[in-house]
mmCIF file as gemmi writes it, N, C-alpha and C atoms, coordinates in Angstrom:
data_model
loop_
_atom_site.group_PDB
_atom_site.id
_atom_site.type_symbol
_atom_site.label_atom_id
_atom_site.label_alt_id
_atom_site.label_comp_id
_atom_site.label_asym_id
_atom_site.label_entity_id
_atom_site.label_seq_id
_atom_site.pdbx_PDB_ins_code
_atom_site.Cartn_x
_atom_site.Cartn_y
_atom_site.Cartn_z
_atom_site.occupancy
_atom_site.B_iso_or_equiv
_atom_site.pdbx_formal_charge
_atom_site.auth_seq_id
_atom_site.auth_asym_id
_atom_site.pdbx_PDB_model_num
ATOM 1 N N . UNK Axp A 1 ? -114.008 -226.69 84.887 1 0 ? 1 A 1
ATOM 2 C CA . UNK Axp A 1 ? -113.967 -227.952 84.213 1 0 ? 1 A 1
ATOM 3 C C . UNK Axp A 1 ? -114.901 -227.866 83.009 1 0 ? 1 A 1
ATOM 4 N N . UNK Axp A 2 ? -114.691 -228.515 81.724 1 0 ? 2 A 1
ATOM 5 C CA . UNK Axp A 2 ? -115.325 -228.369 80.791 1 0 ? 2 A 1
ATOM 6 C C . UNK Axp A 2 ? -114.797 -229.75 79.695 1 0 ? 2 A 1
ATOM 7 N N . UNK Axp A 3 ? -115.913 -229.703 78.943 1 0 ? 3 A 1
ATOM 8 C CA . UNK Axp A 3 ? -115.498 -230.915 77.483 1 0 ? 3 A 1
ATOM 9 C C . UNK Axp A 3 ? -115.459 -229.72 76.38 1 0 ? 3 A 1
ATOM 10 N N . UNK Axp A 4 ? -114.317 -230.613 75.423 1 0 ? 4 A 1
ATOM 11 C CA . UNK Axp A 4 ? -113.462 -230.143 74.478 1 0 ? 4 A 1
ATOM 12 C C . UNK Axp A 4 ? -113.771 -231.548 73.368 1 0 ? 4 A 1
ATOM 13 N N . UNK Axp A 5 ? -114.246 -230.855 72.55 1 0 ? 5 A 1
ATOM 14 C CA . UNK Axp A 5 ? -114.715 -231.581 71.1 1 0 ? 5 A 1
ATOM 15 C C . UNK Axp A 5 ? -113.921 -230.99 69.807 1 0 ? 5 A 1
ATOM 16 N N . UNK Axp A 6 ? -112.836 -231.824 69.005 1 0 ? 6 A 1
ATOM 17 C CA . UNK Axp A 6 ? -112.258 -231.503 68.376 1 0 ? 6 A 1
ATOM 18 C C . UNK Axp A 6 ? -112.583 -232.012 67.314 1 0 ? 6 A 1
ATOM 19 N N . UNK Axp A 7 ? -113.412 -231.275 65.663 1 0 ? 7 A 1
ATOM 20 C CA . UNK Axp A 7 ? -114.08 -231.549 65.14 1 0 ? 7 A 1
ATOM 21 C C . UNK Axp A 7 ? -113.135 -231.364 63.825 1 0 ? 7 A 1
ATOM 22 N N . UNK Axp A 8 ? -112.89 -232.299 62.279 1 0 ? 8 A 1
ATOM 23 C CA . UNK Axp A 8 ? -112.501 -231.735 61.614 1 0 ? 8 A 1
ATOM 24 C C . UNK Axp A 8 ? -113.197 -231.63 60.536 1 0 ? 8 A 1
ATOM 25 N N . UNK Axp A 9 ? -113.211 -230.111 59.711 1 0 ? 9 A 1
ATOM 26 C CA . UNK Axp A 9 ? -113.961 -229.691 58.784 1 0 ? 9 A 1
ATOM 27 C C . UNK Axp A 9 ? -113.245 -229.917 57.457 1 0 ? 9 A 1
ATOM 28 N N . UNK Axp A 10 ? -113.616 -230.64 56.311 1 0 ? 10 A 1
ATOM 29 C CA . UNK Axp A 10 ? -112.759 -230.785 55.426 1 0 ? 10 A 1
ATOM 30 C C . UNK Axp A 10 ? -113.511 -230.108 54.308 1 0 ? 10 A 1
ATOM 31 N N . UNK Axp A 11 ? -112.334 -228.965 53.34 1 0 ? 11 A 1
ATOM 32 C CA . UNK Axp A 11 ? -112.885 -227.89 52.528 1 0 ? 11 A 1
ATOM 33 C C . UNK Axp A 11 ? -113.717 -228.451 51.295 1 0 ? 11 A 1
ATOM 34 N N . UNK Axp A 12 ? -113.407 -229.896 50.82 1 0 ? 12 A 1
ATOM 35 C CA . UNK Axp A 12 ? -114.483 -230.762 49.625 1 0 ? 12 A 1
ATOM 36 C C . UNK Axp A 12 ? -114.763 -232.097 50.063 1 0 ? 12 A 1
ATOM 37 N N . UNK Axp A 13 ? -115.88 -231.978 50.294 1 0 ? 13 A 1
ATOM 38 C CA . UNK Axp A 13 ? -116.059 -233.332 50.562 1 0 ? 13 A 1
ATOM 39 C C . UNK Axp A 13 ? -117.553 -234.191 49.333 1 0 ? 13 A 1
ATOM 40 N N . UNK Axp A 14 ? -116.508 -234.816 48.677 1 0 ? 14 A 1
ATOM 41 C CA . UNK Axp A 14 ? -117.42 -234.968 47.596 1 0 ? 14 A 1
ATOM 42 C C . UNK Axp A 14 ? -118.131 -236.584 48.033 1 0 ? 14 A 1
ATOM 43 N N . UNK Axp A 15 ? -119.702 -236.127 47.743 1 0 ? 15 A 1
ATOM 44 C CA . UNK Axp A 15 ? -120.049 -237.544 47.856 1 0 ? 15 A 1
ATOM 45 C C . UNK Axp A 15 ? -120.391 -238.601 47.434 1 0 ? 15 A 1
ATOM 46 N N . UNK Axp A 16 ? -120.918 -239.718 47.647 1 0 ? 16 A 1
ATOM 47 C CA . UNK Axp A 16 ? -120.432 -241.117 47.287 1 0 ? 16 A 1
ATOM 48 C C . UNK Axp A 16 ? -121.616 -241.152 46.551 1 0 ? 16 A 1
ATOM 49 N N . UNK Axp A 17 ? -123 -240.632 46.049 1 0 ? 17 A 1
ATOM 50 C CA . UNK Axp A 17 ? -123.898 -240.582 45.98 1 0 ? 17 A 1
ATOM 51 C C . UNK Axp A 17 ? -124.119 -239.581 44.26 1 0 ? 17 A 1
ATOM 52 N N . UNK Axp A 18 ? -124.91 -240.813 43.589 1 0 ? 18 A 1
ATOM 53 C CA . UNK Axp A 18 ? -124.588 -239.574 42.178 1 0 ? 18 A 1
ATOM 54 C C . UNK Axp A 18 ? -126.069 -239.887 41.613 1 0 ? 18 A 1
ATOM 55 N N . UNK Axp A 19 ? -126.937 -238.89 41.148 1 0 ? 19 A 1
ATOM 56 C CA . UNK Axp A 19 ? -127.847 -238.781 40.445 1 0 ? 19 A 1
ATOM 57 C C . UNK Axp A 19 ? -127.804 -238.504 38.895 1 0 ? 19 A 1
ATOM 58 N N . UNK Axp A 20 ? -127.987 -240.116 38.444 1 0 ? 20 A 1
ATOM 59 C CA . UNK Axp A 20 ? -127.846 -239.933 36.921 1 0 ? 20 A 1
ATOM 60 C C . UNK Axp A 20 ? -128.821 -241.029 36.221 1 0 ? 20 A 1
ATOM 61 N N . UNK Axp A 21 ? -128.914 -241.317 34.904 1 0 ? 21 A 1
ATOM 62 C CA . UNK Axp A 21 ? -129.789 -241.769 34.536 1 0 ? 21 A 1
ATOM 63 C C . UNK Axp A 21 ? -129.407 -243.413 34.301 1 0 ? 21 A 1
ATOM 64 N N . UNK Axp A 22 ? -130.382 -244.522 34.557 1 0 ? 22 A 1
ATOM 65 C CA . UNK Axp A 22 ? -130.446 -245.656 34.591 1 0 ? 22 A 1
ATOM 66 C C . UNK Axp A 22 ? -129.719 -246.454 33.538 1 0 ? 22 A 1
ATOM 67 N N . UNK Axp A 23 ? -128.131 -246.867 33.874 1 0 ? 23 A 1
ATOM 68 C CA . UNK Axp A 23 ? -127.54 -247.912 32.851 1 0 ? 23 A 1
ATOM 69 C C . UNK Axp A 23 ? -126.274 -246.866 32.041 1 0 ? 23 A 1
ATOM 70 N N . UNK Axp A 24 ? -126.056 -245.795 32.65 1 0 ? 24 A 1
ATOM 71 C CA . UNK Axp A 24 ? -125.342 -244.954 32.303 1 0 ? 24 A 1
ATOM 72 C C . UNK Axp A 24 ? -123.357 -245.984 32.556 1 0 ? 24 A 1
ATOM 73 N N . UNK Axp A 25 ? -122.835 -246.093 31.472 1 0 ? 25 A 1
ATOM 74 C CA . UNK Axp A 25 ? -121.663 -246.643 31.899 1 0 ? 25 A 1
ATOM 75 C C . UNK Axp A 25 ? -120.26 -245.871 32.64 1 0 ? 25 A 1
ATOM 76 N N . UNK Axp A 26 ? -120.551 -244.668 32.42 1 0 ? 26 A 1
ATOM 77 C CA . UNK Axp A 26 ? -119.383 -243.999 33.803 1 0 ? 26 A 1
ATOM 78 C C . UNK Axp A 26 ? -120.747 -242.564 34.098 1 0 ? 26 A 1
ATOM 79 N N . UNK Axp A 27 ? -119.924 -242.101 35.362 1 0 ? 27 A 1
ATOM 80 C CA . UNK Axp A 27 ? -120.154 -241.242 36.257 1 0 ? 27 A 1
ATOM 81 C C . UNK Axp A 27 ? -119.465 -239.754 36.488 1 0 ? 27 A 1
ATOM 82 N N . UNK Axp A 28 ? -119.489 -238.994 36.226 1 0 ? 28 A 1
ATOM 83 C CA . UNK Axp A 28 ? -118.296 -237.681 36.628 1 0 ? 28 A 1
ATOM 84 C C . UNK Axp A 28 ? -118.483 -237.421 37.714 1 0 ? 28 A 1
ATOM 85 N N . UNK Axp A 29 ? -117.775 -237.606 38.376 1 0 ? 29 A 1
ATOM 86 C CA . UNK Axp A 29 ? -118.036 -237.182 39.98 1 0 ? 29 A 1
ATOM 87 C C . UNK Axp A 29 ? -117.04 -235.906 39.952 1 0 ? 29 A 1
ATOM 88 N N . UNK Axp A 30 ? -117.171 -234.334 40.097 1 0 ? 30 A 1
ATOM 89 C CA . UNK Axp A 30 ? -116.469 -233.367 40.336 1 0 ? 30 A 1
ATOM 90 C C . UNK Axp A 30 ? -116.306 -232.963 41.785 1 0 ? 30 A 1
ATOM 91 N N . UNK Axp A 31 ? -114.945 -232.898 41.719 1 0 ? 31 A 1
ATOM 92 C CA . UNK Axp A 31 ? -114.604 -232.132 42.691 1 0 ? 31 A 1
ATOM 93 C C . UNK Axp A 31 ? -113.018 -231.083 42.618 1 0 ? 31 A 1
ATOM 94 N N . UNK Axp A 32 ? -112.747 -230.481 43.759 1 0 ? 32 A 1
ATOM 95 C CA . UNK Axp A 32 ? -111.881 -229.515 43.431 1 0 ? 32 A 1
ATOM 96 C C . UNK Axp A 32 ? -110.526 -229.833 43.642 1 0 ? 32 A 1
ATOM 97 N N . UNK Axp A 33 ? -110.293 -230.871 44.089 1 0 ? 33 A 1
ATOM 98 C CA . UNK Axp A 33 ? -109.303 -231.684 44.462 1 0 ? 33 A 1
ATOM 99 C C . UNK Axp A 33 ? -108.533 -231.339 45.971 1 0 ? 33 A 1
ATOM 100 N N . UNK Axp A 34 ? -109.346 -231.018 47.068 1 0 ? 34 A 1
ATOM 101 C CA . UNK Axp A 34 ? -108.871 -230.654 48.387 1 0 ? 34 A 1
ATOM 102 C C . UNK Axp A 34 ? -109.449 -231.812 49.161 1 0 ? 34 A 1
ATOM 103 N N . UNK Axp A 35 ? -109.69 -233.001 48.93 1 0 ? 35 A 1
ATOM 104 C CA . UNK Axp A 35 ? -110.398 -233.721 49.947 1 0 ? 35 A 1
ATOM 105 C C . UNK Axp A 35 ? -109.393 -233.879 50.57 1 0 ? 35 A 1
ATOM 106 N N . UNK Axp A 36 ? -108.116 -233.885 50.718 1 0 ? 36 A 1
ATOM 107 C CA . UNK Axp A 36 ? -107.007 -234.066 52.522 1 0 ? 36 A 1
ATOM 108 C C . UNK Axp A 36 ? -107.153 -232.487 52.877 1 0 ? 36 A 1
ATOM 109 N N . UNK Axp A 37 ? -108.073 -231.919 52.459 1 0 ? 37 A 1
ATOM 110 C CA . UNK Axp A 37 ? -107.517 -230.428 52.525 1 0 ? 37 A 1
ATOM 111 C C . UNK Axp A 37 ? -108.177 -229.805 53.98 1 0 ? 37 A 1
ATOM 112 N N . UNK Axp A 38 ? -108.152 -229.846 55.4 1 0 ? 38 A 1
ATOM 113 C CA . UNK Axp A 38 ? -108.992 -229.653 56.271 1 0 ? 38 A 1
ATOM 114 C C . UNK Axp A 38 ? -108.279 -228.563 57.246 1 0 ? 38 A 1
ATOM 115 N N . UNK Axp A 39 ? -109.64 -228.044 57.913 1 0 ? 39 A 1
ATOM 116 C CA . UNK Axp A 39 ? -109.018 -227.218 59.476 1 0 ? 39 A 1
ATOM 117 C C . UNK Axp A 39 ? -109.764 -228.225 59.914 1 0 ? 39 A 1
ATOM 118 N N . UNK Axp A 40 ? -109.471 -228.033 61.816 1 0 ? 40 A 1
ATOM 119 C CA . UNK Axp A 40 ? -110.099 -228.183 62.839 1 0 ? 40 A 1
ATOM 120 C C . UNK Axp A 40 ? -110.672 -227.269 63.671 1 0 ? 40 A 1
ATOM 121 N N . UNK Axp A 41 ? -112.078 -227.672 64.311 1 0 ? 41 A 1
ATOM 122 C CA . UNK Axp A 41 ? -112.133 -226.854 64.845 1 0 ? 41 A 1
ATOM 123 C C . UNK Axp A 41 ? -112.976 -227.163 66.473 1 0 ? 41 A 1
ATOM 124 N N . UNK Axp A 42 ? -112.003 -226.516 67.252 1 0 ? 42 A 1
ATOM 125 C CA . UNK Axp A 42 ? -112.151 -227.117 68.69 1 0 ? 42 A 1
ATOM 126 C C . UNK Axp A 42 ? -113.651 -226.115 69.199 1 0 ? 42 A 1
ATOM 127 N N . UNK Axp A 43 ? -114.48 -227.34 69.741 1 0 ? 43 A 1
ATOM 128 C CA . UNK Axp A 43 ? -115.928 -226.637 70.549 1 0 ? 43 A 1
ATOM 129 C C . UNK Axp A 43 ? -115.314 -226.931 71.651 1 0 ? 43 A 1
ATOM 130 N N . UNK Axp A 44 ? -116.126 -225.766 72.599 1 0 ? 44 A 1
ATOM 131 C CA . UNK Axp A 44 ? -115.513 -226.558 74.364 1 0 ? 44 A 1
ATOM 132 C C . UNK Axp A 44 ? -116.768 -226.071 75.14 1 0 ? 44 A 1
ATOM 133 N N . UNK Axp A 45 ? -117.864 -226.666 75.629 1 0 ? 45 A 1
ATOM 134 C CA . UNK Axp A 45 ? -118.466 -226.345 76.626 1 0 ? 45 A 1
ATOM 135 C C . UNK Axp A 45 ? -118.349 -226.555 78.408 1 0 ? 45 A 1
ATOM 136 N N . UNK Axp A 46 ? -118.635 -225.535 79.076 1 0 ? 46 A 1
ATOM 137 C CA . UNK Axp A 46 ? -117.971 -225.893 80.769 1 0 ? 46 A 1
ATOM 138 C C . UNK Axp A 46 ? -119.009 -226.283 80.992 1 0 ? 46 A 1
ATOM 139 N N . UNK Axp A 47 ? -118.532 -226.62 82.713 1 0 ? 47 A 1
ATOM 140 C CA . UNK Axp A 47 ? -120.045 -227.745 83.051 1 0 ? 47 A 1
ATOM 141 C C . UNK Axp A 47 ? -121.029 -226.774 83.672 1 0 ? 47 A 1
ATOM 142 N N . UNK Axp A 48 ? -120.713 -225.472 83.88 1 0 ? 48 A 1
ATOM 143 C CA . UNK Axp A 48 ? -121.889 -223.976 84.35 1 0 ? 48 A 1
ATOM 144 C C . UNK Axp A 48 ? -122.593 -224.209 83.242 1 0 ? 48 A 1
ATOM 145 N N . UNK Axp A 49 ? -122.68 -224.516 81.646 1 0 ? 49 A 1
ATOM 146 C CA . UNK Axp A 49 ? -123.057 -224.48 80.72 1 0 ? 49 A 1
ATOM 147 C C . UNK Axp A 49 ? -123.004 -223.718 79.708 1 0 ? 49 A 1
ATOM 148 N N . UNK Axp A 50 ? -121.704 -222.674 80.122 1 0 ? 50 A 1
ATOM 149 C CA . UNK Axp A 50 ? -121.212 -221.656 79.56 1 0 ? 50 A 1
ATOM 150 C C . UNK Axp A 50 ? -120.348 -222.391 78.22 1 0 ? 50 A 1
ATOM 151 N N . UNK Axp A 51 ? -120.471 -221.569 77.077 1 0 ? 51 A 1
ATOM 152 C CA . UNK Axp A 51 ? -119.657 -222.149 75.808 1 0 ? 51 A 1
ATOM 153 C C . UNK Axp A 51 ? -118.548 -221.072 75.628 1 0 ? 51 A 1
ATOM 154 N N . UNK Axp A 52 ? -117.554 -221.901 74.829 1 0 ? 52 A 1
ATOM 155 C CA . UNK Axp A 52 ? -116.267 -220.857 74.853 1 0 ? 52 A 1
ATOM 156 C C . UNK Axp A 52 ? -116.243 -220.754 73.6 1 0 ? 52 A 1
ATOM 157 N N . UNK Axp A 53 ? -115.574 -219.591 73.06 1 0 ? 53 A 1
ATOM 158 C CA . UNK Axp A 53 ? -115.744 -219.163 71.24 1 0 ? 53 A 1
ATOM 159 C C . UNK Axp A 53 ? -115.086 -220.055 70.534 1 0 ? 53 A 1
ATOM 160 N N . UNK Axp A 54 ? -115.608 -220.872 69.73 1 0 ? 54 A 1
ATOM 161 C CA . UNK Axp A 54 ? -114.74 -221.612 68.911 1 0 ? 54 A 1
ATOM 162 C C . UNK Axp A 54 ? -113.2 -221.698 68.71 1 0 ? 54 A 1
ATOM 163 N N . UNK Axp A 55 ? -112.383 -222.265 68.217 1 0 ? 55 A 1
ATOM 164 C CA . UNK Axp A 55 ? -111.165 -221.846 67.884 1 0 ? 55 A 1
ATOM 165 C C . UNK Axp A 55 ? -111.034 -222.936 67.22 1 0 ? 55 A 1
ATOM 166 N N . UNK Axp A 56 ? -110.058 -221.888 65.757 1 0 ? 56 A 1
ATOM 167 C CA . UNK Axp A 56 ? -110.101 -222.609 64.521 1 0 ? 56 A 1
ATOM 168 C C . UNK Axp A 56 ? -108.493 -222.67 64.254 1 0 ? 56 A 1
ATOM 169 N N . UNK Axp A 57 ? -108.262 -224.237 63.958 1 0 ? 57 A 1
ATOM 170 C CA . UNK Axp A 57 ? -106.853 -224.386 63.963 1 0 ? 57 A 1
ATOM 171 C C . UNK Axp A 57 ? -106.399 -224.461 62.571 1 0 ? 57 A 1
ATOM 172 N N . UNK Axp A 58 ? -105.76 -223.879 61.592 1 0 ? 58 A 1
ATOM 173 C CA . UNK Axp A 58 ? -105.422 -223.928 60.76 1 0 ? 58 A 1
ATOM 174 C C . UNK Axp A 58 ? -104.166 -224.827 60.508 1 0 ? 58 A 1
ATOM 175 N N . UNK Axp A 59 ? -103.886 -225.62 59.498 1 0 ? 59 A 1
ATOM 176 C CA . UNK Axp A 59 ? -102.808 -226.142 59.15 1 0 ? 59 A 1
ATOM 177 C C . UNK Axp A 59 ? -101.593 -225.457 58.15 1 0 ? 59 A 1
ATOM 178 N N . UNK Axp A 60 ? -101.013 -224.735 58.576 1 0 ? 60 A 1
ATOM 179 C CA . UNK Axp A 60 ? -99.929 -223.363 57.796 1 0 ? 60 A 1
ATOM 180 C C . UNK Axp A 60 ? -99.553 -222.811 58.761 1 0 ? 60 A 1
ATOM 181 N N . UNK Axp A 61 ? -98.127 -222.154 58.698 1 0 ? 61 A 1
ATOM 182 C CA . UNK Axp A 61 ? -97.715 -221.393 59.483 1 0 ? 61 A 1
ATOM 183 C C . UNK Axp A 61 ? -97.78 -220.196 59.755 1 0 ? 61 A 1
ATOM 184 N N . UNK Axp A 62 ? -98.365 -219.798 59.071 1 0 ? 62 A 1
ATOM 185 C CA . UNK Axp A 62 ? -99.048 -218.289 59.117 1 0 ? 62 A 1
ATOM 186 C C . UNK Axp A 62 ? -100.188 -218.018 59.884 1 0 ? 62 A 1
ATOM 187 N N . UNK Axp A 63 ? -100.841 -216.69 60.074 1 0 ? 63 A 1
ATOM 188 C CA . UNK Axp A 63 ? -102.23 -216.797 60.446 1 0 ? 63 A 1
ATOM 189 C C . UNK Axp A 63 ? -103.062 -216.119 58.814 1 0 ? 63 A 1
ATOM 190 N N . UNK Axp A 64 ? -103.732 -216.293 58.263 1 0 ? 64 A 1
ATOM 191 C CA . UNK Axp A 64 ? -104.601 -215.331 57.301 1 0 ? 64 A 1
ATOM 192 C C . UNK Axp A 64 ? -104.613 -213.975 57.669 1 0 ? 64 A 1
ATOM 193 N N . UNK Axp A 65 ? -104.454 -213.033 56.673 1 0 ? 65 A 1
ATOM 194 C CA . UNK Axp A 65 ? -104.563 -211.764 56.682 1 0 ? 65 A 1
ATOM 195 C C . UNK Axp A 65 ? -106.374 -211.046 56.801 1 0 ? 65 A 1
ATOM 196 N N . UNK Axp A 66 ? -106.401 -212.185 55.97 1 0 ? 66 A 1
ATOM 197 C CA . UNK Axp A 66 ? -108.365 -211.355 56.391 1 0 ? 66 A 1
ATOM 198 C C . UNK Axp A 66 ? -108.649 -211.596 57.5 1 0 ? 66 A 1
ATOM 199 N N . UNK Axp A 67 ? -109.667 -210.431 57.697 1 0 ? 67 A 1
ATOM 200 C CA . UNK Axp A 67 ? -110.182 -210.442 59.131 1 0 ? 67 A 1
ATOM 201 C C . UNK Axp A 67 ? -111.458 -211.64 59.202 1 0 ? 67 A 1
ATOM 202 N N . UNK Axp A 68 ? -111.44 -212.217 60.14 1 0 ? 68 A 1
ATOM 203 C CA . UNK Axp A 68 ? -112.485 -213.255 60.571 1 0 ? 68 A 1
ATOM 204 C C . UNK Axp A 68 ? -113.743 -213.03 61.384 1 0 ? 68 A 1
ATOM 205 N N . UNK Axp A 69 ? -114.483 -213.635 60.862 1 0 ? 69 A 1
ATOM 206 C CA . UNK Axp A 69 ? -115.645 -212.92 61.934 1 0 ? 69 A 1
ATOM 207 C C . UNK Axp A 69 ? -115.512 -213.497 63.974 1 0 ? 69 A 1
ATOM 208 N N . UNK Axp A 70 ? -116.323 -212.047 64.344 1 0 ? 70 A 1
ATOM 209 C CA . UNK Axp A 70 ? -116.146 -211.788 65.21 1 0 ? 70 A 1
ATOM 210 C C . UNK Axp A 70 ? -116.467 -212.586 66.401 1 0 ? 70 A 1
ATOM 211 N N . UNK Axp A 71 ? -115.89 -213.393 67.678 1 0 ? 71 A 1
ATOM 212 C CA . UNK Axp A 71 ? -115.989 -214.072 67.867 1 0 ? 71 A 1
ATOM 213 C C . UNK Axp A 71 ? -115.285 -215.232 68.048 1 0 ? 71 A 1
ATOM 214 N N . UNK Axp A 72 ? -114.676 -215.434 66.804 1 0 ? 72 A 1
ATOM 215 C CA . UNK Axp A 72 ? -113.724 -216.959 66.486 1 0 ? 72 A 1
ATOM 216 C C . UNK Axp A 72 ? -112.423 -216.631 66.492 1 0 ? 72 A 1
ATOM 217 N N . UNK Axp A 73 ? -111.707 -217.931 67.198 1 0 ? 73 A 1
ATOM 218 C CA . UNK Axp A 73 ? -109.941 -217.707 67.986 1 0 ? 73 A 1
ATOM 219 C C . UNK Axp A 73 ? -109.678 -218.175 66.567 1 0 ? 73 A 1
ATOM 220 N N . UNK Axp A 74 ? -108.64 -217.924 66.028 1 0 ? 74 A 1
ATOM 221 C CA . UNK Axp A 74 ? -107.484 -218.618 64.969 1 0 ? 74 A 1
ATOM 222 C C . UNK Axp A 74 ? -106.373 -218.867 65.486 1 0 ? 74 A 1
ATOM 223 N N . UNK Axp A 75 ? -105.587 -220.356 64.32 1 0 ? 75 A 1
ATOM 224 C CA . UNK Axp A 75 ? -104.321 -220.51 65.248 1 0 ? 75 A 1
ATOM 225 C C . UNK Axp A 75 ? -103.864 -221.14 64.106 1 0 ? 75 A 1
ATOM 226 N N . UNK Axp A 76 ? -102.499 -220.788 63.591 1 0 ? 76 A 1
ATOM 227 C CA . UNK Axp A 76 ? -101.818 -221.471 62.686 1 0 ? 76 A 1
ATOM 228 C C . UNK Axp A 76 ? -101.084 -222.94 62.887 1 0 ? 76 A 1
């Protein structure tokens, strides 16, 4: 038996928060334009307290050709 935490990581997440100077009338807020752009990625710890290797769910039907570090499940 174990909990399963399904977390999603999104690739830009630009924030709401801008450092600029006092009375300035616009803002550039940059970003790359992926904010719907996300994986998930499932944690699962059992109740021994044993953790299971991540696994990263991709949204595509493929899997990536590069190799991933060692450790982490992929899943298209």
């Amino acid at each position: 038996m174990g909990n399963a935490d399904p977390s999603s990581v999104y690739f830009d997440m630009p924030t709401s928060v801008t450092v600029n100077k006092k009375g300035e009338k616009s803002v550039i807020v940059k970003s790359a334009g992926n904010e719907k752009s996300r994986i998930t990625v499932m944690l699962v710890c059992l109740t021994d307290g044993n953790k299971l290797p991540p696994a990263v769910i991709l949204k595509r039907k493929t899997e990536p050709k590069e190799a991933m570090p060692a450790g982490i499940i992929v899943h298209a």
